[in-house]
C-alpha positions as CSV (number, residue, x, y, z in Angstrom):
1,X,28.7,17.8,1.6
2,X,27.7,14.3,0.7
3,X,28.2,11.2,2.6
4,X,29.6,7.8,1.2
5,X,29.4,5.8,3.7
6,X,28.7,4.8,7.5
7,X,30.6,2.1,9.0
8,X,30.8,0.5,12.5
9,X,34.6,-0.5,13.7
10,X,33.4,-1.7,16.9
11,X,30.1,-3.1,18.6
12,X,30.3,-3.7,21.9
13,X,27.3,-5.0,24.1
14,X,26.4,-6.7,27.4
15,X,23.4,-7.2,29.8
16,X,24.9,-8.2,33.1
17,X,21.3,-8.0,35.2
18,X,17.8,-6.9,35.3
19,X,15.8,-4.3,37.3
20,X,12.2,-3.1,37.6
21,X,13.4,0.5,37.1
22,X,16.0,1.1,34.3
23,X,17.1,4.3,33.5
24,X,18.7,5.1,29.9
25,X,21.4,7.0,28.9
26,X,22.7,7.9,25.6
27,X,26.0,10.1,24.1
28,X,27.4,9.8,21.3
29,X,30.4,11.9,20.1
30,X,33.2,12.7,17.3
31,X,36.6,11.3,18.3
32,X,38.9,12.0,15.7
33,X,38.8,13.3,11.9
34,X,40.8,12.6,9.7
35,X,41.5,14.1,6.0
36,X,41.9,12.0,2.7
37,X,42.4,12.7,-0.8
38,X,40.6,11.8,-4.5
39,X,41.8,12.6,-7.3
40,X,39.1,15.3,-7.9
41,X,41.6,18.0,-6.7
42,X,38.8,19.8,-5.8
43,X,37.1,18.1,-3.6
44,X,38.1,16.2,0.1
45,X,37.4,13.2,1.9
46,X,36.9,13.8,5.8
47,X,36.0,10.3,8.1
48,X,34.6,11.6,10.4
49,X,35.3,8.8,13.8
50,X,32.7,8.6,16.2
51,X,31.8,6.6,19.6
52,X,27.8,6.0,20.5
53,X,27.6,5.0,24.2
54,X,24.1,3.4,25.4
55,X,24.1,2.8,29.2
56,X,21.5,1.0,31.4
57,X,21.2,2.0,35.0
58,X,21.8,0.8,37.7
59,X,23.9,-1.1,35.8
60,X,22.1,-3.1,33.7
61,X,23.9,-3.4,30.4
62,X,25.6,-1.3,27.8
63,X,25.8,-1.1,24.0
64,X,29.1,0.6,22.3
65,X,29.6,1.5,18.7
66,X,32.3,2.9,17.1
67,X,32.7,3.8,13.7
68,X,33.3,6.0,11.2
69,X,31.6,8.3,8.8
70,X,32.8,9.5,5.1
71,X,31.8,12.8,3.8
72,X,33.2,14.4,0.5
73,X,33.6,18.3,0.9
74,X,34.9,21.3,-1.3
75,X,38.7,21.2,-1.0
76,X,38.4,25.1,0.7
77,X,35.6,24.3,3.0
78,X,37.1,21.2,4.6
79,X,40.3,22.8,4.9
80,X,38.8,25.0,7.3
81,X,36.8,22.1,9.2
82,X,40.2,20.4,9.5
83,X,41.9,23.8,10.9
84,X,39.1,23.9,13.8
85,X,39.7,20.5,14.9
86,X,43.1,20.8,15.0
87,X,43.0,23.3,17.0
88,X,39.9,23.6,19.0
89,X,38.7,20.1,18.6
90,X,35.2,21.4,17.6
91,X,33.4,21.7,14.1
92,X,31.1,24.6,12.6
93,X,27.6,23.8,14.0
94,X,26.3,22.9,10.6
95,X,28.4,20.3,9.9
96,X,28.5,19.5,13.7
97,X,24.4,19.2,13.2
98,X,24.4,17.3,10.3
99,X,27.1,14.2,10.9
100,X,25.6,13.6,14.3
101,X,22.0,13.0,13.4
102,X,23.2,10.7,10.4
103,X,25.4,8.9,12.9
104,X,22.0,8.9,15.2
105,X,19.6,8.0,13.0
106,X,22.2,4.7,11.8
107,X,23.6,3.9,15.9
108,X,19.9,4.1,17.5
109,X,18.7,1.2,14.9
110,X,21.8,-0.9,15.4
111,X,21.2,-0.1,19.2
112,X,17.4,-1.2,18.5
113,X,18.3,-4.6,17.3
114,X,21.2,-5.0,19.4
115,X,18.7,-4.6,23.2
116,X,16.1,-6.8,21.1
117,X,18.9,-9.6,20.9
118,X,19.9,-8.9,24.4
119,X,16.6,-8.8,26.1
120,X,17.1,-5.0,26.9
121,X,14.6,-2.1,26.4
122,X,14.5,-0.1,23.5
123,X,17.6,2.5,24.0
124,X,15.3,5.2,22.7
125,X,11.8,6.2,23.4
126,X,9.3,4.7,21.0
127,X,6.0,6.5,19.9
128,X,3.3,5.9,22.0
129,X,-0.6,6.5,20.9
130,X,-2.6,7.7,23.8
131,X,-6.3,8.7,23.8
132,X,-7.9,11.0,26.2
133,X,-11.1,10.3,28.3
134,X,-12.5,13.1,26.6
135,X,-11.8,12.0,22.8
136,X,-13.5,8.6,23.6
137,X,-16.4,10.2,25.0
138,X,-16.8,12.4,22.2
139,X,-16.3,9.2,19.2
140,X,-18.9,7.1,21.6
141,X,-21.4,9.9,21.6
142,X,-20.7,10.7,17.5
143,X,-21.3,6.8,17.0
144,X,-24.2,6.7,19.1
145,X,-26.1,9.4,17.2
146,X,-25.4,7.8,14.4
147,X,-27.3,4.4,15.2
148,X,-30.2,6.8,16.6
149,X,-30.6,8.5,13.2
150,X,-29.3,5.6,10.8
151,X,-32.4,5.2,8.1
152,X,-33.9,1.6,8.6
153,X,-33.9,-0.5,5.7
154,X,-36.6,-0.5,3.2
155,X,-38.3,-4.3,2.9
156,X,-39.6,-3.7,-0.4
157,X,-40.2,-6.7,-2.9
158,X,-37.5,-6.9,-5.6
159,X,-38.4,-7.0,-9.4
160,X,-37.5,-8.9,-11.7
């Protein structure tokens, strides 16, 4: 498998009001594949199409992309991804695993920028440092004994 490409068909967003409590919810999902060729006869194009859905409760705003991603395959192995989705309209868990986090990790930055723009929180959690009552306790205590037992400096005369 590599991927050539991720591109967004569609961006859809809007803020339509403003709460003190706003819940987020997020989905994204594979709508259709389809199968191209390249003239290594070997290998197979599959674009894999795909809709990310943020939603801001109670109803607050939403941001929609659609898009599409391009991965090349071996001819044999994405014969039998395009035989699933024909017929179940699933994919093999690896390759189910793999296109959604790179279609994550691409939609949840455009979705970043995107709330910036529109005044909207952050449509996923961002990291957080926290330190404990204990920890500071501990540091104070570590830098106090250190000023207790720091050597004073030595006025002796310089030579020359």
């Amino acid at each position: 498998m590599t991927t050539v490409g991720l591109n967004f068909t569609k961006i859809n967003a809007s803020r339509t009001g403003s709460s003190e409590s706003i819940k987020v919810e997020n989905n994204v999902g594979i709508t259709n594949l389809v199968e191209s060729g390249i003239p290594d006869q070997k290998k197979s194009l599959l674009k894999f199409q795909f809709k990310f859905m943020c939603k801001y409760e109670p109803n607050i705003g939403s941001i929609e992309l659609e898009g599409e991603l391009i991965e090349i395959f071996d001819k044999d192995f994405s014969t039998k991804i395009m035989e699933m989705w024909t017929k179940q309209k699933a994919l093999h868990k690896d390759v189910t695993s793999r296109v959604l986090n790179i279609i994550l990790g691409k939609a949840n930055i455009e979705a970043i920028i995107i709330s910036k723009e529109l005044g909207l929180p952050s449509p996923i959690q961002m990291p957080k440092v926290e330190i404990k009552a204990r920890e500071v306790k501990a540091e104070a205590a570590s830098d106090s004994k250190e000023q207790k037992t720091a050597p004073k400096p030595e006025n002796k005369p310089k030579k020359r």
